[in-house]
C-alpha positions as CSV (number, residue, x, y, z in Angstrom):
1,X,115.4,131.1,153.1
2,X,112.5,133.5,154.1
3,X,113.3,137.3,153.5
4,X,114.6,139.4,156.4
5,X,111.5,142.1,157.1
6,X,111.3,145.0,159.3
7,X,108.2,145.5,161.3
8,X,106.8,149.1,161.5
9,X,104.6,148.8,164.7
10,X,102.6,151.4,166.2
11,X,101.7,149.6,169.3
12,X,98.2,149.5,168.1
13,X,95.2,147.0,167.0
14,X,96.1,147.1,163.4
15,X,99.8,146.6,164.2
16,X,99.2,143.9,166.1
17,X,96.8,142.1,163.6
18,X,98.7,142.7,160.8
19,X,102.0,141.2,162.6
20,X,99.5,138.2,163.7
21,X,99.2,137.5,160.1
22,X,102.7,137.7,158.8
23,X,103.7,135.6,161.5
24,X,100.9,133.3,161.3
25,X,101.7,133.1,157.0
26,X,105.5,132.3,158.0
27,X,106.7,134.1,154.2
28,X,109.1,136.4,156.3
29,X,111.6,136.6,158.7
30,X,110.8,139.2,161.2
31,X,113.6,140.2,162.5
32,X,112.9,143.5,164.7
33,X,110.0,146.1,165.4
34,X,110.4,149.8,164.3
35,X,108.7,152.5,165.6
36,X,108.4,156.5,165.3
37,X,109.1,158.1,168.8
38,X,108.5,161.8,169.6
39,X,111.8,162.7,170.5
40,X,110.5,165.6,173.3
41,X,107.9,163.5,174.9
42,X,109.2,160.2,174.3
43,X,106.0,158.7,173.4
44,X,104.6,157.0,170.5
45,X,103.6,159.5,167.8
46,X,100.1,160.2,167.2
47,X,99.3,157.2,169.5
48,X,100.3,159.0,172.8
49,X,102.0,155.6,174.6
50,X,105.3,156.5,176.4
51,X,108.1,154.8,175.7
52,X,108.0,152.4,178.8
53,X,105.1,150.8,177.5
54,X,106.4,150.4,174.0
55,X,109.8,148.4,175.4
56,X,107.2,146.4,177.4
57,X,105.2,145.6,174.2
58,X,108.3,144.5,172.6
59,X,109.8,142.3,175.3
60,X,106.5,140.5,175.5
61,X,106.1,140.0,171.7
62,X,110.2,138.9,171.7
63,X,111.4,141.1,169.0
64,X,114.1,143.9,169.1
65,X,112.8,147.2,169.4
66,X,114.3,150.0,166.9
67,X,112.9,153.4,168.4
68,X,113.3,156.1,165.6
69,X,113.0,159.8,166.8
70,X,111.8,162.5,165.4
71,X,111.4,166.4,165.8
72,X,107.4,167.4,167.9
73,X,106.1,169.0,164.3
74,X,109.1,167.8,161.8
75,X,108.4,169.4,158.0
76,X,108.2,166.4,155.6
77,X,111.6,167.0,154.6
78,X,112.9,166.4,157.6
79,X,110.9,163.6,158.3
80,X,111.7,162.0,154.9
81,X,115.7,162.7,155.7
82,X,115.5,160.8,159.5
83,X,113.2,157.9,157.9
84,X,115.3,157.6,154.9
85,X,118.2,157.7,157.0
86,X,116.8,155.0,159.4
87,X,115.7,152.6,156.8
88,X,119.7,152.4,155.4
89,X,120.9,151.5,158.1
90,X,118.3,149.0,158.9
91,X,118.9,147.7,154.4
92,X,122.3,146.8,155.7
93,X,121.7,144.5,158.1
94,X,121.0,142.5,155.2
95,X,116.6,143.6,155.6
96,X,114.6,143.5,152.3
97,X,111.2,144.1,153.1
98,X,109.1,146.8,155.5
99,X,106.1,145.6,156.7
100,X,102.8,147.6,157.4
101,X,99.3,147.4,159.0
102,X,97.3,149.9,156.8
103,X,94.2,149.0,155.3
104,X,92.7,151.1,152.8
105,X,94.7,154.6,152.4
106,X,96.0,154.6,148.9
107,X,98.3,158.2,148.9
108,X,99.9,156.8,152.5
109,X,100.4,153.0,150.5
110,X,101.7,154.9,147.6
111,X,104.1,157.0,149.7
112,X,105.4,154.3,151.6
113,X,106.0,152.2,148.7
114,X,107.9,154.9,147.3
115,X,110.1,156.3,149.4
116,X,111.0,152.5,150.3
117,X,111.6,151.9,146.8
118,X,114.6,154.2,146.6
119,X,116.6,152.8,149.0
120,X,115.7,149.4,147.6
121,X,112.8,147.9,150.1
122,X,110.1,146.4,149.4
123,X,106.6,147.6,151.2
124,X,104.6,144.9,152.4
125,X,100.7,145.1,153.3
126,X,98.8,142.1,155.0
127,X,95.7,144.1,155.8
128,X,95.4,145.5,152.1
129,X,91.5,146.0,151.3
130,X,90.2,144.0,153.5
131,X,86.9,144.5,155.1
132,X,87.4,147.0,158.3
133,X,84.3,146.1,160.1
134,X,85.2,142.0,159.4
135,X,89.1,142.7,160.8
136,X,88.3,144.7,163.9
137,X,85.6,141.6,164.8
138,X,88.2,139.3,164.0
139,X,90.6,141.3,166.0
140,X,88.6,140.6,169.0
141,X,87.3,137.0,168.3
142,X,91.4,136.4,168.4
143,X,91.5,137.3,172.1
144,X,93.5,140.5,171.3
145,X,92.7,143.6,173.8
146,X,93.1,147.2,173.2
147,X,92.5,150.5,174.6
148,X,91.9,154.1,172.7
149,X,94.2,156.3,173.3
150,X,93.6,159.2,171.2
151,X,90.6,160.0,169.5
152,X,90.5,162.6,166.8
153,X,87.3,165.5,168.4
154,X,86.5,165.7,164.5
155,X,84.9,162.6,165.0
156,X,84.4,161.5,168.3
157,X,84.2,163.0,171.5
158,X,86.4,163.1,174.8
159,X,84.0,159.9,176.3
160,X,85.7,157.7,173.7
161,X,89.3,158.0,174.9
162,X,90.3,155.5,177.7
163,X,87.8,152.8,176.6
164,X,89.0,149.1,175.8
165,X,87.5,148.7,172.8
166,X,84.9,145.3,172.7
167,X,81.5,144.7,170.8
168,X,79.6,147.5,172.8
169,X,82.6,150.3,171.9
170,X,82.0,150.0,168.1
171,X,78.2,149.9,168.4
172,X,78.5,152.7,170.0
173,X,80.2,154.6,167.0
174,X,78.8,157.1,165.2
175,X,78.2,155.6,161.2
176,X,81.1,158.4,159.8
177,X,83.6,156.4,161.8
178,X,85.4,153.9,160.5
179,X,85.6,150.6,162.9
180,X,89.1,150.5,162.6
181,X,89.9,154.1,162.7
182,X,91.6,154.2,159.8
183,X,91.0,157.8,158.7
184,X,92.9,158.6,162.0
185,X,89.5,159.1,163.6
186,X,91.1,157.2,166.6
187,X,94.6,155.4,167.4
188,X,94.8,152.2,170.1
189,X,97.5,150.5,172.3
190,X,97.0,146.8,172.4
191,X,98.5,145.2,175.7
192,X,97.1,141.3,175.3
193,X,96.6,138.7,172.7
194,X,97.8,135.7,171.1
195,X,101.1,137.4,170.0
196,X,102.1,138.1,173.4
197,X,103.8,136.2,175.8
198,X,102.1,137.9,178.8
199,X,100.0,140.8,179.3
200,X,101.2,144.8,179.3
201,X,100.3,146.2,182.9
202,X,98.9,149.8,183.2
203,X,96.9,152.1,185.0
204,X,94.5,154.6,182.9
205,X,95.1,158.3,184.0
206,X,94.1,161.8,183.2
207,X,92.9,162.3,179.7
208,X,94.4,165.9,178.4
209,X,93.7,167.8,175.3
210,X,96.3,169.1,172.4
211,X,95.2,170.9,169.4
212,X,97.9,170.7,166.3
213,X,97.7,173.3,163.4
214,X,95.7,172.0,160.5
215,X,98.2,172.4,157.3
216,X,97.4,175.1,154.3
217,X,97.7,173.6,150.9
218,X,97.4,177.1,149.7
219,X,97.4,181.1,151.1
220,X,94.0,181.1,150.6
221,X,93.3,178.5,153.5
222,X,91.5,179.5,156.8
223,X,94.2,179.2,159.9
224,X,92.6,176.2,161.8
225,X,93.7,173.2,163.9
226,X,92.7,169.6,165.1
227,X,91.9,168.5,168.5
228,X,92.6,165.7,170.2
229,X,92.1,163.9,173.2
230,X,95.0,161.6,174.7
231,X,94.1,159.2,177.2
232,X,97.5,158.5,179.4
233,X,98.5,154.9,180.2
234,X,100.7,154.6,183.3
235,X,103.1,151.5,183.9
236,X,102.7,149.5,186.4
């Protein structure tokens, strides 16, 4: 009997490739995606996609959708108390493993693993260390398609947000930019590939601004924030 697993998708490339492989491996039983919602937008956080889109992404890969909501700018207490409560409930459905699409981050591996291990789950990483210039080529060479939606202006400049990302996109990126985004330089919503049962339908609209306090880790820290540009999706 294959382990129950959780899914924790972000709507994005990586997301998507990463459940390609887990699926395409056949070690677990997926039983249901899980995803962190901003509860006063209702949109995917970080990645900007409302809601709408997200059930649509879900109905089309044929998994159960568990939206978890959380507070605009939660501290990481709270956060840890609402994903800690979340994952509970989800352990007593009889779940054993949580599986994720990150690639090279150690502290946000390490924290995951952590946290999971307290309430007795086991984190599970397909992606792990592999090359990010070789996944995001065979990302594409799959037939998947994606679309930024948020780019980090640290890195990369209004122009990238909106664009479906192909071979052009990433040889258009500046060298400090990792082809997978993975240092949160940009964040994607995938609406077609070989894991879906039919394409996600939207319209591109405005692309709007939003600047977030950068955190201190001391008092001696200069006040400063991030910007970022969101590229709206619409449903059609």
């Amino acid at each position: 009997m294959k382990p129950k697993s959780i899914f924790n998708w972000s709507s994005g490339k990586d997301s998507a490739l990463a459940l390609y492989k887990i699926l395409k491996e056949d070690h677990f039983e997926i039983t249901s995606l899980l995803t962190s919602i901003n509860q006063e937008f209702q949109r995917i956080s970080m990645h900007g996609v409302s809601v709408s889109l997200l059930e649509k992404q879900a109905e089309s890969l044929g998994f159960p959708l568990i939206k978890m909501e959380i507070p605009r700018e939660p501290s990481m207490e709270e956060y840890q108390k609402i994903m800690s409560k979340t994952m509970k409930e989800i352990k007593s459905q009889g779940i054993t493993h949580s599986v994720f699409g990150d690639i090279f981050l150690e502290d946000l591996k390490e924290y995951r693993e952590k946290q999971l291990e307290k309430i007795g789950i086991e984190a599970v990483f397909p992606l792990w260390k592999q090359n990010t210039g070789k996944l995001i080529h065979e990302f594409l060479n799959l037939g998947f398609k994606t679309i930024v939606t948020c780019v980090n202006e640290t890195y990369l400049d209004k122009s990238f947000a909106g664009r479906i990302i192909d071979k052009n996109f990433l040889k258009g990126l500046p060298e400090n930019v990792d082809p997978c985004g993975e240092n949160g330089e940009f964040h994607t919503f995938t609406f077609d590939g070989p894991i879906f049962n039919k394409p996600i339908a939207f319209e591109i609209g405005e692309t709007v601004m939003k600047t977030y306090l950068k955190p201190k880790s001391s008092e001696n820290d200069e006040d400063g924030e991030y910007v970022f540009w969101f590229s709206d999706l619409i449903p059609e």
